[in-house]
N, C-alpha and C positions, 0 to 999 in steps of 0.2 A: 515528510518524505523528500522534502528538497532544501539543499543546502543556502545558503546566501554565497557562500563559498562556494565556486562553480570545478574548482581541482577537489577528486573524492571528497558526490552528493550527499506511506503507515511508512491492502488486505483489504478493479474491484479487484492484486484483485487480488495483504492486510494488506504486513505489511504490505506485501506488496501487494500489484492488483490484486492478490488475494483475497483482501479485504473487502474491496470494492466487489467481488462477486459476491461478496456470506452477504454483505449488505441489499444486492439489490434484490438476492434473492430472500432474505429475510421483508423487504418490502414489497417484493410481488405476493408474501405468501397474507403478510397482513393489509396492505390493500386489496378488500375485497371490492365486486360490484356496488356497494354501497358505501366505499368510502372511507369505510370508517379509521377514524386516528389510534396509531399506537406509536408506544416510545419505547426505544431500543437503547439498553445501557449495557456495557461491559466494561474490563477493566483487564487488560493483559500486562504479566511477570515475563521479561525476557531477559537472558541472559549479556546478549547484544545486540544493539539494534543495526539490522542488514537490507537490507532494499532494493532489489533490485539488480544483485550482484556486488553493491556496493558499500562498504561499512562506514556507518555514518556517527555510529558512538560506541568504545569496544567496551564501556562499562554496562553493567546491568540499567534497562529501560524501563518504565512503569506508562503502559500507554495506555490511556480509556477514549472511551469510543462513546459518543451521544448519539443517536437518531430519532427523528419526530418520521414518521411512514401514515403515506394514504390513498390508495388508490392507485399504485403501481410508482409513487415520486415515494423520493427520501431524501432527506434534508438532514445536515448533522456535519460534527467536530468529530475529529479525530488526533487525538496528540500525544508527543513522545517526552518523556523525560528523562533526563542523567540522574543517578542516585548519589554522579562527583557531582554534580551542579554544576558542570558546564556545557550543556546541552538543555536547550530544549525548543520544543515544536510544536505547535497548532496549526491543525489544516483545516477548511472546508470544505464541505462537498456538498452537489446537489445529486441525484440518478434516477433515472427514467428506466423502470425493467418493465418489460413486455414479454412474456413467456422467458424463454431462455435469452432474451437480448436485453440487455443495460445498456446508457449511453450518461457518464457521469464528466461533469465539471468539476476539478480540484481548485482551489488555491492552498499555495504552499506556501509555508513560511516559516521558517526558523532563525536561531542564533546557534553560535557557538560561545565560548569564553573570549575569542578578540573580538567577535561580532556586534555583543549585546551594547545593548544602549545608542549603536552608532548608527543604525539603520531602523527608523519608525516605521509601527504597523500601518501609519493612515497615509505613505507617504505612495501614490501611485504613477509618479512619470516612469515612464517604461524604463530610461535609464538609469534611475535612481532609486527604483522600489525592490526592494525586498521580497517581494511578490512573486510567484512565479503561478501563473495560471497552465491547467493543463486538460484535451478534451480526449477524453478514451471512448471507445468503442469494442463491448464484450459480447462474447460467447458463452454464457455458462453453463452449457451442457445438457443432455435430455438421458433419460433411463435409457434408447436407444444407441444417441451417442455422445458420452461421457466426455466427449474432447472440451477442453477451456481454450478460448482463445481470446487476447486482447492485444490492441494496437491503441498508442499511444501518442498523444505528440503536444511538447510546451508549445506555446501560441504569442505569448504576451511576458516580460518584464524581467526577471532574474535567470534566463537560461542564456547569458548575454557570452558573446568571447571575450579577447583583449582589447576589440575595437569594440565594446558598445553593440554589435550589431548583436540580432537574435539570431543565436544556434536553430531551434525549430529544432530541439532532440526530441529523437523518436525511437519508440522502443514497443516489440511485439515479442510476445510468449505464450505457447503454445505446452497444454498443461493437460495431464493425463492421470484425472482423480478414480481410485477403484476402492476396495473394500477386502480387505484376507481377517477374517475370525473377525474380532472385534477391532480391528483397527482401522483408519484410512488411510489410504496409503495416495499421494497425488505427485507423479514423475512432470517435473516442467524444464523446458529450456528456454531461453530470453536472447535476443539479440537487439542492435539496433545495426541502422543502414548506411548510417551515414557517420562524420565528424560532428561530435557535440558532448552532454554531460556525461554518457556512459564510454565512451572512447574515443580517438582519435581517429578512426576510419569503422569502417563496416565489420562486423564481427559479431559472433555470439559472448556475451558479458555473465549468463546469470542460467547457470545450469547445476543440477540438484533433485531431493526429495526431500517430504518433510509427510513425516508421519503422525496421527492425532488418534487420544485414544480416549476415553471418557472413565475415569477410575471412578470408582463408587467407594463416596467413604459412609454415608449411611443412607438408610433408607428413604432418607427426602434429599440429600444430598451426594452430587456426583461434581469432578472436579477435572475437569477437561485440559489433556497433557499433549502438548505439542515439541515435535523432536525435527529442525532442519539439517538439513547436510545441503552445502552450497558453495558448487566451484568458480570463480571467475577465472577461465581460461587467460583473457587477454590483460590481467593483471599476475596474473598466475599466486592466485589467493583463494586459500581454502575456508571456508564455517561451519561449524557445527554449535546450533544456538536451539538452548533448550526455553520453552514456556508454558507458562499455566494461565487459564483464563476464569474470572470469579464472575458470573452476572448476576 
């Protein structure tokens, strides 16, 4: 979910935080008081891959998702690929959910087509890595009150400007998941506050819905359909990116 390219950059909370919320709360629900380990795999079809208000591959992505879960921690990959082959992305993550709260560690890291080969994965000085470490802090909602919230902010290595120095981009969104017949329906808006990856001053970037529905194609098997609409006002760029998810 971040560029090595710092000009236009998964889902907590996918793609976007998205992601990171199904995850922490897929780990609260399998760490029980005892501990015990499960593994969490999925594999997402998307049309193209968007993030955050920001479009980061406009070909069709294949992103699978790993988690090891125990005891409220989850541990796991998350990565995106071009079906041109000129993109691709592996990230990690660690998260901490306690009831409705998650508190996750990302490392980002991609290529593009000019990128690859020229920037190593083991390569860590701040101003030279490829790296882009980031700590968020989530909300994800109670049957009472359904609000999502996350705040966001890179820390460490590839969210650099023109001079080498670290941007410190920061981004909060504030997400509103409900339920009509069989579908889900989640309204969110996104901004950041300052100048860094998602804009050149303070603005909202990432505003939209993204609808999910669970098809049933037979009786042991159902096939989970996700449908986003997504405005970046201060790019003034519109998405509408379809996906399917197989676990």
């Amino acid at each position: 979910m971040y560029s090595i390219k710092l000009n236009p950059m998964k889902k907590i909370l996918l793609a976007s935080m998205l992601m990171c919320s199904g995850l922490g709360s897929s780990a609260q629900d399998a760490g029980n008081s005892e501990g015990r380990l499960s593994v969490d795999y999925s594999i997402d079809f998307v049309s193209r891959y968007i993030w955050r208000g920001l479009l980061y591959n406009a070909s069709p992505n294949v992103q699978p998702t790993l988690s090891l879960n125990a005891g409220g921690f989850s541990i796991g990959s998350w990565a995106s690929y071009s079906f041109n082959q000129n993109y691709a992305e592996i990230d990690l993550f660690v998260t901490y959910a306690k009831g409705p709260f998650s508190v996750t560690l990302f490392d980002y890291y991609n290529e593009d087509e000019a990128d690859m080969g020229s920037v190593k994965y083991f390569t860590w000085k701040r101003k030279d890595t490829g790296h882009a470490l980031e700590g968020s802090l989530a909300w994800n909602g109670t049957e009472s009150l359904p609000l999502r919230l996350l705040a966001a902010t890179f820390f460490y290595g590839n969210d650099r400007d023109e001079n080498d120095d670290q941007f410190y981009s920061t981004y909060f969104e504030l997400g509103y998941p409900f339920s009509i017949n069989d579908y889900t329906l989640d309204l969110f808006v996104g901004g950041t506050p300052a100048n860094g990856l998602y804009n050149t001053g303070a603005n909202i970037v990432n505003v939209g819905f993204s609808l999910n529905k669970d098809i049933k194609i037979s009786d042991n098997f159902t096939l989970p359909v996700k449908a986003t609409f997504v405005v970046n006002p201060t790019k003034e760029d519109v998405f509408f990116v379809v996906g399917v998810t197989l676990n």
